[in-house]
C-alpha positions in Angstrom: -28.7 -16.2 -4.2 -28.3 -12.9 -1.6 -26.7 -14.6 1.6 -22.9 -13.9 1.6 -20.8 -16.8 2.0 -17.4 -16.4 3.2 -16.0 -20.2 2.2 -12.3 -21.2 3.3 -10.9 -23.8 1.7 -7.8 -25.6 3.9 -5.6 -27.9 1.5 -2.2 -29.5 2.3 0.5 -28.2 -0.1 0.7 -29.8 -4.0 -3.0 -30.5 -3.5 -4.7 -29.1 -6.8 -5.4 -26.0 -4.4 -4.9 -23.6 -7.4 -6.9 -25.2 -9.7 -10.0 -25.4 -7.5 -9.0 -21.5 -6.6 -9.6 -21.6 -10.9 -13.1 -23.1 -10.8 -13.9 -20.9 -8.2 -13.0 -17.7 -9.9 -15.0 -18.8 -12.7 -17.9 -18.8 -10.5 -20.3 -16.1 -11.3 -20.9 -15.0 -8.0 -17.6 -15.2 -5.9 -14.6 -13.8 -5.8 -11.1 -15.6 -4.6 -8.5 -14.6 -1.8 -5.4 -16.4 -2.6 -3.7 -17.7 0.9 -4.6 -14.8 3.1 -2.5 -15.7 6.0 0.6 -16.8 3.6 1.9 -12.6 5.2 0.9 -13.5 8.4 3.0 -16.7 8.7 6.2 -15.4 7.2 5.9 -12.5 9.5 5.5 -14.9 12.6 8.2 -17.4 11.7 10.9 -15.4 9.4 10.5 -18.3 6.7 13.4 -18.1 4.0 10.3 -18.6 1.4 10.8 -17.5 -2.2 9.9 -13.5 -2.9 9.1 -13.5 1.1 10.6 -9.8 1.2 8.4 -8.9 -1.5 5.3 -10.7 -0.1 5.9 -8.9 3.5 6.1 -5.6 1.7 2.6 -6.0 -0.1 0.2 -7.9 2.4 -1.1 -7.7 5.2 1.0 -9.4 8.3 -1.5 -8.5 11.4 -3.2 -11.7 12.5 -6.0 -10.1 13.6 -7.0 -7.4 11.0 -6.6 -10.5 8.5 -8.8 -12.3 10.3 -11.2 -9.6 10.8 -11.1 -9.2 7.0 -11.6 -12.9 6.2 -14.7 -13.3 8.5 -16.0 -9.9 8.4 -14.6 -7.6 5.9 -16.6 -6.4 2.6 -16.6 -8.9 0.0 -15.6 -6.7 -3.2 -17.3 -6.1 -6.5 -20.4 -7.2 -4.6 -20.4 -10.3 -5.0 -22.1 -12.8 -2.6 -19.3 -15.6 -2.0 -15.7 -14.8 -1.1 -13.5 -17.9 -1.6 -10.8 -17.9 0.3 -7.5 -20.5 -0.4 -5.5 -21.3 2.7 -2.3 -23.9 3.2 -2.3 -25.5 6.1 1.3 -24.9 7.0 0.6 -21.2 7.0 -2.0 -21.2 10.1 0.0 -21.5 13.3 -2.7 -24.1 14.7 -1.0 -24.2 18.1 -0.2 -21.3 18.9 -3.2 -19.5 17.1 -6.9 -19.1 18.4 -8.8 -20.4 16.2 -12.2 -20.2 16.9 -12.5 -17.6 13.9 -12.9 -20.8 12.4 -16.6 -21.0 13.1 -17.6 -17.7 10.9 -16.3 -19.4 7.9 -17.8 -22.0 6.2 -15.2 -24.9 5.7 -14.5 -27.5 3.4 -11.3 -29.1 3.0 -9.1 -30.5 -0.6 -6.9 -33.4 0.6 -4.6 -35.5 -1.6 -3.0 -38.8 -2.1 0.3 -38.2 -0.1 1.9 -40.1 -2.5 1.0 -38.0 -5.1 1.6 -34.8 -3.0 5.4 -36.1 -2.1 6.3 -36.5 -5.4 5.6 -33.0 -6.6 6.3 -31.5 -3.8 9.7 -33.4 -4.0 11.0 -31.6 -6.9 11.1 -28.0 -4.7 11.6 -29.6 -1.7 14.0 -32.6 -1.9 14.6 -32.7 1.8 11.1 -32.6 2.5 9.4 -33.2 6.1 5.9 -34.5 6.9 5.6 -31.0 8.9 6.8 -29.6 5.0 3.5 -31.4 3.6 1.0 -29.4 6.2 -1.2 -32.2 6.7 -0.7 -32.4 10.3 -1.8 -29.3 10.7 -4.4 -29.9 7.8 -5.8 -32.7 10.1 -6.0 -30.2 13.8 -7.9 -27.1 11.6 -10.7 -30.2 10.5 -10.6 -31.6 14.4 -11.3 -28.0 15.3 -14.1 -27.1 12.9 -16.0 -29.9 13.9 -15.5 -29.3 17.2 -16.8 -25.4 17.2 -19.5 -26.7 14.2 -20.7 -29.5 15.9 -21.1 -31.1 11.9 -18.0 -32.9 10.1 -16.8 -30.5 7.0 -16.9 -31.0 3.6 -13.8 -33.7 2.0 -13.3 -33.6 -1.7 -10.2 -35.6 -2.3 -8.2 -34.7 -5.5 -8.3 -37.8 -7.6 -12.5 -37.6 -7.1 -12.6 -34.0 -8.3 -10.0 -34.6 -11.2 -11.6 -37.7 -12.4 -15.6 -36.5 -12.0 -15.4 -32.9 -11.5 -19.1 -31.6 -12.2 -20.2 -34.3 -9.8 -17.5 -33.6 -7.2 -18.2 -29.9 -7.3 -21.9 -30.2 -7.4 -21.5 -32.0 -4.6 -19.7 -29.4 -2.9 -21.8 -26.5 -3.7 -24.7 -28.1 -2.2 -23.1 -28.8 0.8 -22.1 -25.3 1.4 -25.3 -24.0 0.7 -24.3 -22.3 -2.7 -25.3 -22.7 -6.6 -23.5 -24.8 -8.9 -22.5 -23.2 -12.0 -21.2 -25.1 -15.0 -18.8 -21.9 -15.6 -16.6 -23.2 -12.6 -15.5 -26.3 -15.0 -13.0 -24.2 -16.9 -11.2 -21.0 -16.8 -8.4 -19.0 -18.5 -4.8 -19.9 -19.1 -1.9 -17.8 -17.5 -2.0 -15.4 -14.6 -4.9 -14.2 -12.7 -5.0 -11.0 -10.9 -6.4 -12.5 -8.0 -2.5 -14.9 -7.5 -0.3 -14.3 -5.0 2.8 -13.0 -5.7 4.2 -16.6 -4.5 2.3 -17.6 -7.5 6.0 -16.7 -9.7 7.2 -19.6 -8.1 4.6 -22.3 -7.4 2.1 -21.7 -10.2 3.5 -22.8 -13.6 1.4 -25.9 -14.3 -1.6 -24.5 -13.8 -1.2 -21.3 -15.4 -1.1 -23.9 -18.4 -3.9 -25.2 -17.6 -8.2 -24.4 -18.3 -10.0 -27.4 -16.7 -9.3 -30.2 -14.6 -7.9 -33.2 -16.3 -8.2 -37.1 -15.4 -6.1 -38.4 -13.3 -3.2 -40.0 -14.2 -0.6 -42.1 -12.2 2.9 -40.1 -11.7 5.8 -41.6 -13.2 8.3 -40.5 -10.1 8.9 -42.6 -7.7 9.2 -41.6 -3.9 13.0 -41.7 -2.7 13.5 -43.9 -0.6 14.8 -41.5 2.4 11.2 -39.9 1.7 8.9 -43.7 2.3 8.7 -42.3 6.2 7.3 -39.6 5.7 4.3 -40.9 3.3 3.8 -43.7 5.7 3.5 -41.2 8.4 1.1 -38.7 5.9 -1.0 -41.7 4.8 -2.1 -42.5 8.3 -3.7 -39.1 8.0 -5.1 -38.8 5.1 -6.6 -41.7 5.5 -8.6 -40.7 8.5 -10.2 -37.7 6.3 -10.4 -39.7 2.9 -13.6 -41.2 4.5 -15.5 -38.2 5.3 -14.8 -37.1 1.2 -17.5 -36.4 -0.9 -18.7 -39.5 -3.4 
């Protein structure tokens, strides 16, 4: 395979983001950009995120020369797919032009909101549905469609944890890349390639080397919190049927 691919992948927070950031890294021919913009938004909005100081000091806070990187930039080590992890929440999809959007080649990881509340829950306890990111996960899909004139990729989280050779052959093809078995495990603890966010966020799947089955959580949503994952589910509902099956 010689054609670079420069694929984003746009995930709502708590969505297994890391982990398929994991399979890719095992990839042969790719390397992974962990939340590139992640600078950019705590520049724009002065978030009180953990390490945030740190994270301004290191990377890159220009919107535009990230950008320029992300679509243009050299892809290092000479490999032929950059893979690039983005949040939702960090891309300022109203205020931001965003039809950079149509150098990339998309897909997008959603999750059971359910599932997503109750993780995200134990950081967040006062959690709002503009906390989860999948409003803004939902706009960044409209919009790629819109400059693409094709409806991304979908894998939904429960798919890929329950099949994930056939959920990420499925993938690959779609994006116009090679599946490689090596991208069904990888190595426990840090990777270089983690943010520095990764000190706070990253501890289950630094335990981890593969996906696992799914399995129901055992927390229950408080009830102050039902709202919100009535107001998420409406969402995620209307990209669950575009997933991959």
């Amino acid at each position: 395979m010689s054609q670079v691919k420069r694929i984003a992948m746009w995930s709502s927070i708590r969505s297994l983001s890391t982990a398929m950031m994991r399979a890719w890294s095992s990839h042969p021919d790719t390397i992974v950009w962990d939340e590139p913009l992640y600078a950019v938004y705590l520049a724009q909005t002065k978030a009180n995120h953990p390490y945030a100081e740190e994270i301004l000091a290191k990377y890159e806070t220009d919107f535009e020369k990230v950008i320029a990187k992300m679509t243009t930039g050299e892809i290092p080590n000479n490999q032929t797919i950059l893979f690039q992890k983005h949040i939702s929440d960090s891309l300022l999809v109203d205020e931001a032009d965003l039809s950079f959007l149509s150098q990339l080649t998309n897909f997008f990881l959603i999750r059971n909101p359910q599932d997503i509340i109750t993780s995200l829950y134990q950081k967040l306890p006062d959690l709002s549905i503009e906390d989860t990111g999948i409003s803004n996960l939902k706009k960044i899909f409209d919009r790629v469609r819109e400059l693409t004139g094709n409806i991304p990729p979908v894998v939904d989280a429960r798919d890929l944890q329950n099949n994930p050779q056939k959920i990420l052959s499925l993938l690959c093809e779609s994006l116009g890349v090679d599946f490689s078995e090596k991208m069904l495990s990888w190595s426990a603890g840090k990777q270089e390639t983690d943010g520095i966010w990764g000190k706070h966020w990253y501890q289950n799947v630094e335990k981890s080397t593969c996906f696992l089955p799914y399995r129901p959580k055992l927390d229950v949503v408080p009830k102050h919190l039902l709202s919100v994952v009535e107001e998420c589910n409406s969402i995620y509902q209307e990209l669950y049927q575009f997933r991959l099956r």
